[in-house]
C-alpha positions as CSV (number, residue, x, y, z in Angstrom):
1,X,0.0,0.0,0.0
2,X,2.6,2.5,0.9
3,X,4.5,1.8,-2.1
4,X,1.4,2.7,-4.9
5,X,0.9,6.0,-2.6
6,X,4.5,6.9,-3.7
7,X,4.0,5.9,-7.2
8,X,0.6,7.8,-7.2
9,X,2.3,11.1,-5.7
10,X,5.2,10.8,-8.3
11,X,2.7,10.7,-10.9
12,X,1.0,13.6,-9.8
13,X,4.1,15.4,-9.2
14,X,5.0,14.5,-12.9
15,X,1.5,15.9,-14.3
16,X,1.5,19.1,-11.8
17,X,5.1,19.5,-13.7
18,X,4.0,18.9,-17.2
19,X,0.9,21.4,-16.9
20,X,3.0,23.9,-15.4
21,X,5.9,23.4,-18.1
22,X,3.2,23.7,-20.8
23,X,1.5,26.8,-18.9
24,X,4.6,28.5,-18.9
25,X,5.7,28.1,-22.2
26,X,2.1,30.2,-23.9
27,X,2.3,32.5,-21.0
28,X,5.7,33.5,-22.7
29,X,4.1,33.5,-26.0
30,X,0.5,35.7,-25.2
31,X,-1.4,37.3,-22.0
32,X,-3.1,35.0,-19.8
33,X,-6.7,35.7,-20.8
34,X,-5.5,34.3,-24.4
35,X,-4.1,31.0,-23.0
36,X,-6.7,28.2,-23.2
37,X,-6.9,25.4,-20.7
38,X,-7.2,22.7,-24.0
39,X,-4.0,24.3,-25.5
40,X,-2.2,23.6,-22.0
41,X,-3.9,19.9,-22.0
42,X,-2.9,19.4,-25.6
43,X,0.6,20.4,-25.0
44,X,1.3,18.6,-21.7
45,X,-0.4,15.5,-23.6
46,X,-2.8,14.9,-20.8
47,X,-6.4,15.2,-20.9
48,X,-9.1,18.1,-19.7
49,X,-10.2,16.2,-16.6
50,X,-6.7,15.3,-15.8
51,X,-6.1,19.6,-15.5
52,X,-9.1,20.0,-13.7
53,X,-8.3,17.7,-11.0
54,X,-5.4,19.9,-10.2
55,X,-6.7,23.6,-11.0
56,X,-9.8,25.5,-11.4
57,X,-8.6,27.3,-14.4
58,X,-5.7,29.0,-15.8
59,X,-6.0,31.7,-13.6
60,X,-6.1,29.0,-10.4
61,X,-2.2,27.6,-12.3
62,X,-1.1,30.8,-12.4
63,X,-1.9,31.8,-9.2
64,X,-0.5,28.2,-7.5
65,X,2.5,28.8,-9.4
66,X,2.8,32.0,-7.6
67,X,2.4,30.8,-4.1
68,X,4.9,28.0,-4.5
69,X,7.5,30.4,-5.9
70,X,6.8,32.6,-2.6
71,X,6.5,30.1,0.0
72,X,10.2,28.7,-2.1
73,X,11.8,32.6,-1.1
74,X,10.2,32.9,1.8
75,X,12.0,29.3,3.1
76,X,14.8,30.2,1.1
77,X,15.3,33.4,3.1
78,X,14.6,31.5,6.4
79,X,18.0,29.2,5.9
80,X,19.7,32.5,6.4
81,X,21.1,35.2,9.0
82,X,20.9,38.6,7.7
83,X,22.1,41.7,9.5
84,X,19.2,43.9,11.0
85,X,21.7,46.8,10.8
86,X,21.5,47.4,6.9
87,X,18.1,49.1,5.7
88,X,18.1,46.7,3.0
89,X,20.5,43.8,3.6
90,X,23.1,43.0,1.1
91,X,23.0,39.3,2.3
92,X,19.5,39.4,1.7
93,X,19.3,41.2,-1.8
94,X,22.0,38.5,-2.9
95,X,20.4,35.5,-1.7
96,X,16.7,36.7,-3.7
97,X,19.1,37.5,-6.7
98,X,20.6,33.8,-6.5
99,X,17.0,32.3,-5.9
100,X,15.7,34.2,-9.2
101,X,19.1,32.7,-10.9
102,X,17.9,29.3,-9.8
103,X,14.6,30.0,-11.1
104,X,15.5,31.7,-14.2
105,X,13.0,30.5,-17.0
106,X,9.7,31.4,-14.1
107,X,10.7,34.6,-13.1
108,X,11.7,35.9,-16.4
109,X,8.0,34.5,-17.1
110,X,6.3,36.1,-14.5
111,X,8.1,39.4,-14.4
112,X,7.6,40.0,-18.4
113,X,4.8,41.8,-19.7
114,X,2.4,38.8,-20.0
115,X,3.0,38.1,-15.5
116,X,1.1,39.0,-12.9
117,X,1.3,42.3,-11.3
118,X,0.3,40.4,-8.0
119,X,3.4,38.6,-8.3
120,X,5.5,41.6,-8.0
121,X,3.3,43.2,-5.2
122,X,4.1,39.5,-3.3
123,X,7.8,39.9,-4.1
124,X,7.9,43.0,-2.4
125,X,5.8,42.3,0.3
126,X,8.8,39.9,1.1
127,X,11.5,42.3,1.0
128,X,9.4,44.5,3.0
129,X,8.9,42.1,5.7
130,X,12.9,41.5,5.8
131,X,13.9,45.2,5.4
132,X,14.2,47.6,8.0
133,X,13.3,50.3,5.8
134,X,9.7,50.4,7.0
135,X,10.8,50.9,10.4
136,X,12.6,54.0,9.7
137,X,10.0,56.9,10.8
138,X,12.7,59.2,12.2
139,X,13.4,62.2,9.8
140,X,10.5,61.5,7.0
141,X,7.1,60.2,7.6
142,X,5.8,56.5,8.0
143,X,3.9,57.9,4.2
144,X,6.6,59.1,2.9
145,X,8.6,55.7,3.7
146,X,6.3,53.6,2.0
147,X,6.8,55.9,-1.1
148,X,10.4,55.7,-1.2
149,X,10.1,51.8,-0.4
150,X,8.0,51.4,-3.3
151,X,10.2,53.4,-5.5
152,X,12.9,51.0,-4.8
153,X,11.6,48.0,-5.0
154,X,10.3,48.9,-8.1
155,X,13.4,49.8,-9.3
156,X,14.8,46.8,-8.3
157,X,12.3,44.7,-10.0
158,X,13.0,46.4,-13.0
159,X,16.5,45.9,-12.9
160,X,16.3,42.3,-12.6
161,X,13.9,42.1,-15.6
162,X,17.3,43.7,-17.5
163,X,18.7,41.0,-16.0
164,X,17.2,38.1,-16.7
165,X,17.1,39.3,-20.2
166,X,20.7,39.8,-20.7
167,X,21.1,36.0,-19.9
168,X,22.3,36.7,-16.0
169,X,25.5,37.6,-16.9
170,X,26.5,39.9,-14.1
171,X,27.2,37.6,-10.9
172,X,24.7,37.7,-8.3
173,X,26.6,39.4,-6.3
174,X,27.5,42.7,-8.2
175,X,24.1,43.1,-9.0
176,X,23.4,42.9,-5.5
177,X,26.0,45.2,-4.9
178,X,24.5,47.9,-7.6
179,X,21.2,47.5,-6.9
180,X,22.1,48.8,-3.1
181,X,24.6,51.2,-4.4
182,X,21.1,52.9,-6.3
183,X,18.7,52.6,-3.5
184,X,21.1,54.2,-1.5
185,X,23.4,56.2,-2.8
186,X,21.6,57.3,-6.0
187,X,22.7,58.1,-9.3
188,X,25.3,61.1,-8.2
189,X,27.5,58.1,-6.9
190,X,28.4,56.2,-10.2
């Protein structure tokens, strides 16, 4: 008994992974509202029922896709001591960079024009929740903050969207270092 329960949770493993491969591949291709759950079926070689034993829709993939992938930073970032000291960690900026390395091919998915802007607003709810940025009240206002936080984390996002287009070919590390040098330094320090 124990032994088909492993062969059964392989197998669904396998299809969950064939669905998402053949998700990901369209959502590169065309918007969401364009991407048909018989396409997806077709292409993964499985059948309708098979798809809706797993998701709702394509919106329900999309959005399971997007809670693995944060619930995967948010463990990842867990493994890890940063130090509280730095608005924005360095250790911590490098260790997201090296999880979105890891994870090319899906971020470079789900940060392009055809993603999910919900994605992004999750990525930097993480960085929020790890930065001592939003704790910094004492010369501009708890508003103003959350402005300035924004700005940079879009920024940030943006960057890595260069990033992953230009094939990763900065190290982890420099970008980490640049992206900091920016948020904190500005543009009067290059």
């Amino acid at each position: 008994m124990y032994i088909e329960i492993k062969k059964t949770d392989r197998r669904i493993r396998y299809t969950k992974m064939v669905i998402k491969e053949s998700f990901i591949k369209f959502l590169k291709q065309k918007p969401i509202s364009k991407i048909s759950v018989k396409e997806i079926c077709d292409d993964a070689d499985i059948n309708r029922a098979t798809f809706y034993a797993h998701y709702l829709d394509q919106y329900d993939l999309l959005y399971q896709i997007e809670n693995e992938i944060i619930n995967d930073i948010n463990e990842y970032l867990k493994n890890y001591e940063f130090k509280v000291k730095n608005v924005m960690p360095f250790e911590m900026t490098e260790k997201i960079l090296e999880y979105v390395k890891k994870n090319a091919d899906i971020f470079d998915t789900l940060l392009n024009l055809n993603g999910d802007i919900n994605f992004q607003n999750e990525l930097t709810k993480i960085i929020a929740q790890h930065s001592s940025l939003m704790n910094k009240t004492d010369s501009v206002s708890k508003e103003d903050v959350e402005y300035i936080f924004h700005f940079l984390t879009t920024g940030s996002v943006g960057i890595i969207q260069k990033w992953l287009k230009d094939g990763m070919k900065k190290p982890s590390k420099e970008l980490a270092q640049l992206i900091l040098k920016m948020a904190f330094e500005g543009q009067s320090s290059f």
